[in-house]
N, C-alpha and C positions, 0 to 999 in steps of 0.2 A: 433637162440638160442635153446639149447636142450630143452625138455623139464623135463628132469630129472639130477642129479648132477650124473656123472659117476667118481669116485674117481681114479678107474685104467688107464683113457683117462688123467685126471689131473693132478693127484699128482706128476706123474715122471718129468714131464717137470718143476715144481716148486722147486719139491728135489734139480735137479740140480743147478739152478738157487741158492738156497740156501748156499748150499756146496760151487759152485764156488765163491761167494760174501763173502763167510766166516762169513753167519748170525749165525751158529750152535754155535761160538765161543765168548767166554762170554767177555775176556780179551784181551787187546791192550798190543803187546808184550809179549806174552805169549814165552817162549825158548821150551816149550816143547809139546806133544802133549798131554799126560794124561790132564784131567781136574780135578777140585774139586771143587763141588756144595753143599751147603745147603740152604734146599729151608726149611724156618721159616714159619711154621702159624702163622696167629693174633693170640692176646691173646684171652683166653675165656670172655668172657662177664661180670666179677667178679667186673670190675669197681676197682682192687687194684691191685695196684706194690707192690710186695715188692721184698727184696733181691733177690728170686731165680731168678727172673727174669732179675736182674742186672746180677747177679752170669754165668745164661745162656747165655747170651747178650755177654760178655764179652769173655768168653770162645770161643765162634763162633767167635768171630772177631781175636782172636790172631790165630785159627786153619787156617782160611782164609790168614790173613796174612800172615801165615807164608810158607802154600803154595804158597803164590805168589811168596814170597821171594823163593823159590824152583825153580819159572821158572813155575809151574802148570797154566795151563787158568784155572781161579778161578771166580764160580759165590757166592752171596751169597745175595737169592732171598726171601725175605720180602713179606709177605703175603699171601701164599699159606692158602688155608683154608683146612683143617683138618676131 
């Protein structure tokens, strides 16, 4: 075993691996190759819903959808932090 992590010995051999498995891709049946991702922070720590955040919620699910309906590989990724 090495004793150090050499990222340019690694990483190509995993890229590939990656790309040929089709990990990079969000959606099953996607027709096209464009993607469209929104990647959602958690809420701030405020402990209160209110509408904007129905208002936002909702908005991102029809933009999402409606990419899909497009044919776009479509992610739409819940929890990023900010």
């Amino acid at each position: 075993m090495e004793t150090r992590y050499l990222p340019q010995d690694v990483e190509p051999r995993w890229q590939r691996a990656w790309e040929k498995e089709g990990l990079y891709r969000a959606g099953a049946g996607a027709r096209r190759a464009e993607t469209y991702v929104i990647c959602v922070p958690p809420p701030n720590v405020t402990g209160e819903l209110h509408m904007g955040h129905a208002l936002n919620g909702s908005i991102q699910d029809v933009l999402v959808r409606w990419h899909r309906m497009q044919g776009y590989d479509t992610l739409w990724q819940p929890g990023y932090d900010h």
